[in-house]
N, C-alpha and C positions, 0 to 999 in steps of 0.2 A: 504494500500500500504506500502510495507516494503523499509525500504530504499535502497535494493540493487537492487530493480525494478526501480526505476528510473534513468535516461536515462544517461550515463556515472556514474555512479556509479560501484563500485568494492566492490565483498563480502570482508569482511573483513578475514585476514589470520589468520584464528584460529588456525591453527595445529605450525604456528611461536608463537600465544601466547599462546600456551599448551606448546613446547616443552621450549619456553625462562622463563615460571613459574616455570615447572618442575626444568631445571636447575639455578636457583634462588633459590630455597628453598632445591635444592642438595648440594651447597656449602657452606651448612652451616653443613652439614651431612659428607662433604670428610673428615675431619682431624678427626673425629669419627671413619669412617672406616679405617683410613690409623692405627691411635690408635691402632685401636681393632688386624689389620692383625700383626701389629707390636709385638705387647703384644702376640700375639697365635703361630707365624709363623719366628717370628726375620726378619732382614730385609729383604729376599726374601718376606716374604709377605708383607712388605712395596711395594718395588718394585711391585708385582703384582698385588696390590691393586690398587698403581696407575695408572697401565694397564689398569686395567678391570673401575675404571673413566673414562680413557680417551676414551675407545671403549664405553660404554653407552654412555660415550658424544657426540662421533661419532654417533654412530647409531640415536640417537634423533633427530643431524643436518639435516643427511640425510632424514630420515623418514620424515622431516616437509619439507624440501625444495624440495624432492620429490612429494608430496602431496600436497604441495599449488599450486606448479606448473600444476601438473594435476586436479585439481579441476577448475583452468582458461581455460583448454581445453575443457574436456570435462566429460562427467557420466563416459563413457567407457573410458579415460584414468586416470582417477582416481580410477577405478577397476583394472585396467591392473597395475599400477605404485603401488597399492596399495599389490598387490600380489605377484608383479615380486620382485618388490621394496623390500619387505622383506624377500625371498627367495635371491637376492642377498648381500644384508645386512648379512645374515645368513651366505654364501657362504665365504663372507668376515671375518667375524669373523673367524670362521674355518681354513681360512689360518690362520692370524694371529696366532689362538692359533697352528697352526701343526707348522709354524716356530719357533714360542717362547717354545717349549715344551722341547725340549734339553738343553736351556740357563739354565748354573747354578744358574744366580741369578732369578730366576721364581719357584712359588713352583705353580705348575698347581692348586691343592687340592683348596688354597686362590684365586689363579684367577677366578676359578669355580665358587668357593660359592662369592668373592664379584661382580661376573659379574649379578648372579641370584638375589642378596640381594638386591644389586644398581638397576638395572631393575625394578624387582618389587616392591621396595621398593617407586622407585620414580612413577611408573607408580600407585598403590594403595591410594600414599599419593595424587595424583592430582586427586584420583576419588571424591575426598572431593569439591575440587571446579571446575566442571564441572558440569555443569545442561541439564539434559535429557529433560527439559520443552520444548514447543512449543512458548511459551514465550522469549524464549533465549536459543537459538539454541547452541550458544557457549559456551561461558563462563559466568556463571554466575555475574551478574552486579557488581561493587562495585561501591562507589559515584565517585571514581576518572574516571569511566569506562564507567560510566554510560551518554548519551547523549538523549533527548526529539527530535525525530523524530514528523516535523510538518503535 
């Protein structure tokens, strides 16, 4: 018997501690990339670097707060929230960038590559601690994480 089988019990909100890991070990990565856009791009890539943080930041909030939500409902709205959900996300972003694309202090080219860099950069570095096991569905245990189900 797994602990979330029993009787008032709540799965535990993995995609809040994937997306709260993620950005925990992002910001220690921003003033790298703000650096790097800085050094390549002068300050318009500052500026758009910090854009394109603060949208991966966004998108991650949403994504998890989307998803834990529909994971308490139901299969099928954890499918629907799961697809909809990132196709408006998507949508979103897109304005953003169509607004921001005239603004002088925006260099697009930096917003691009650190929107892509940050994304997958943080999505890749969490595939390190995430466990596909049947043993630990979510996150892989550490001592502080770890709890003896009786």
């Amino acid at each position: 018997m797994m602990a979330t089988d029993l009787p008032g019990s709540t799965p535990p909100a993995v995609e809040r501690e994937l997306v709260r890991d993620m950005l925990k070990r992002g910001v220690w990565f921003a003033p790298v990339i703000l650096l790097v856009a800085t050094v390549i791009w002068g300050l318009a890539g500052t500026a758009s670097a910090a854009v394109a943080i603060a949208l991966v930041t966004l998108n991650l909030l949403l994504a998890a707060a989307g998803l834990s939500w529909a994971a308490k409902v139901s299969p099928m709205a954890l499918m629907a929230v799961s697809l909809g959900g990132f196709a408006l996300r998507m949508g979103l972003l897109c304005v953003v960038l169509l607004a921001l694309r005239n603004e002088p202090w925006i260099n697009m080219v930096a917003l691009g590559i650190c929107l892509v860099v940050t994304h997958l950069g943080l999505l890749f570095w969490e595939l390190q601690y995430v466990s596909a096991s049947l043993a630990y569905p979510g996150l892989k245990p550490t001592a502080d994480k770890e709890a003896v189900v009786p």
